[in-house]
N, C-alpha and C positions, 0 to 999 in steps of 0.2 A: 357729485361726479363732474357736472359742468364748471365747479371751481376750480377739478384738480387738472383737469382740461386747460381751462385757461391759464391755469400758472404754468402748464408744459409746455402752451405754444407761447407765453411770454423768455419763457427761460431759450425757445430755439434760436425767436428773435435776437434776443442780448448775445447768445453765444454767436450767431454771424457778426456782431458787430463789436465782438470782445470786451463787448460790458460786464468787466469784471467783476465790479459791487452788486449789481443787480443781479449776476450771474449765482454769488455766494448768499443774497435772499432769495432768490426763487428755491435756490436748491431747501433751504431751509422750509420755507415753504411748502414744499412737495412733501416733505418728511412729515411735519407737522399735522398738514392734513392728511394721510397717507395713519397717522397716528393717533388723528379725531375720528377715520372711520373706524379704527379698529377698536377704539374703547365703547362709541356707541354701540359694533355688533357684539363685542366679547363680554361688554356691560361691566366700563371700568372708567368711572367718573373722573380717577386722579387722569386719564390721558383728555378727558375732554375739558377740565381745567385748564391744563397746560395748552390746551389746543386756544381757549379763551381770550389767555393772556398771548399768547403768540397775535392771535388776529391783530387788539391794541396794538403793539409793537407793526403788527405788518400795515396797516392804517396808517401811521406815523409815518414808516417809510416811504410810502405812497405820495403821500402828502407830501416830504422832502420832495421826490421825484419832480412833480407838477413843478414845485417853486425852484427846483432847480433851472427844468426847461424853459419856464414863463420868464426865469429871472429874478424872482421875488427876493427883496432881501440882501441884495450884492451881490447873489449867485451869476455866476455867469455857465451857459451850457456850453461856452468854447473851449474851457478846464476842461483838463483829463482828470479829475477829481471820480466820474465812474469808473475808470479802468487803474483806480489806486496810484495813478501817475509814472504807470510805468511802460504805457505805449500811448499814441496819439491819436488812435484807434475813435470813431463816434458812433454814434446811433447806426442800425444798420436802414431806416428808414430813411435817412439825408441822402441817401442815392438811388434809393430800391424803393421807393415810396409809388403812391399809385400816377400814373401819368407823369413821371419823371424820366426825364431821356438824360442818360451819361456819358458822357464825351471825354476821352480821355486825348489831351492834348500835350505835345511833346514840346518841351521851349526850343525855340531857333536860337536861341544869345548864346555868345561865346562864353567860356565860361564854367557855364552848368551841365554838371554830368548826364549820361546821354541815357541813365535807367531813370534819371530822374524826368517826372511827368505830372502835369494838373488836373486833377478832376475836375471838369464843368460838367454843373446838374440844371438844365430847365424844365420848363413846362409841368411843375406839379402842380396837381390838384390839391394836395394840402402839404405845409410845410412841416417837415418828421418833427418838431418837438411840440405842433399839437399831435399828432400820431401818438406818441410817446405820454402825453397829456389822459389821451385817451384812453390809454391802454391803464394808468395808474388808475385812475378814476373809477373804469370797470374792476377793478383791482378792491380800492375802496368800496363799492355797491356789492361786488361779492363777499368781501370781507362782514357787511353790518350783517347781511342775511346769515352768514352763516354764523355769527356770535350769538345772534337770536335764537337762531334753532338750538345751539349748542344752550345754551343757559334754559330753555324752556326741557333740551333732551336730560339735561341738569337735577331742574326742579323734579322731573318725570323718576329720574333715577332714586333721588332721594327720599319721594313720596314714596316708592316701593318698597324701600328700606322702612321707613317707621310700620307698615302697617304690616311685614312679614314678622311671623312670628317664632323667634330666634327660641334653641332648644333650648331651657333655661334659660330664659329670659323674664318677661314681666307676667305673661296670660299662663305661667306653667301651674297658677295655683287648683286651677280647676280638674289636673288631673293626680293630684299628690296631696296626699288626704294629710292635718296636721298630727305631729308625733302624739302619741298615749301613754300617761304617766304610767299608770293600771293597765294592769291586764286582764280581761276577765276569763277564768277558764270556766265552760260547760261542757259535760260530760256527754258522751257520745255514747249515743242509744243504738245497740244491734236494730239490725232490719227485720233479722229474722233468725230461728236456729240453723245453725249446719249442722246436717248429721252426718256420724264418721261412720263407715262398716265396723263390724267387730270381726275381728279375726278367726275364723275355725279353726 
């Protein structure tokens, strides 16, 4: 439950900040675990398979994420590469973060239109793409716990299968005696006489 928690308050995060990539994996996300409860209580291994191989993929993703923010790789976090490149939109932590004060300041130059205006952000306590760091990360730590459970709720499921014993299956000799070429007939003995009245 605390997974599915956390990927709802990740998905809130991204939608203030029109993280549109991240916004189309959590939602995936929420499905899929939303998908792993229900095979564990309905007792349907193919959904927790699927749930398995999602986690790997969401792991990956995560991972992207972190190297995106840190930079790893070439990546730059000043791309609009999260929002599919079709707003300018970022993080919603780079202004809303904790001990961040937001200043919105209007330019004096001749010039520049007069809706146009700059954001200045100081004084935070940490800067949003370790925030954003952090959040993948918890992301990845809930992801291994719960592949674990799933593959051990897995093993659990399967062990119950071999040792149930399907009607016609392999244990059914014991109650189905084998076919009789022969037949033996013996004769059946009265218990006793009936007497019939006689008629006057």
């Amino acid at each position: 439950m605390e997974y599915l928690l956390a990927a709802l308050e990740r998905q809130i995060f991204d939608f203030l900040g029109f993280q549109w990539a991240p916004i189309l994996g959590n939602f995936l996300q929420i499905i899929v675990v939303i998908l792993g409860l229900f095979g564990t209580i309905q007792f349907r291994p193919r959904y927790i398979v699927v749930y398995t191989v999602w986690t790997a993929l969401w792991v990956t993703w995560n991972v992207f994420i972190i190297c995106f923010y840190l930079e790893v790789g070439g990546l730059s976090k000043e791309t609009d590469l999260m929002t599919f490149n079709i707003s300018m939109h970022r993080s919603w932590w780079r202004e809303h973060g904790p001990g961040c004060i937001r200043r919105v300041v209007r330019p004096s130059s001749p010039g520049i239109l007069e809706d146009y205006s700059y954001v200045s952000v100081t004084g935070c306590i940490i800067d949003f793409q370790y925030l954003e760091v952090i959040h993948s990360a918890i992301q990845i730590l809930l992801s291994l716990i719960g592949f674990v459970c799933a593959c051990y709720v897995i093993s659990i499921f399967m062990e119950e299968e071999d040792s149930f014993d399907f009607i016609g299956g392999l244990d059914t000799y014991s109650y189905r005696q084998p076919p009789q070429e022969h037949v033996e007939l013996k004769p059946v003995k009265p218990v006793g006489k009936v007497l019939v009245p006689r008629p006057h």
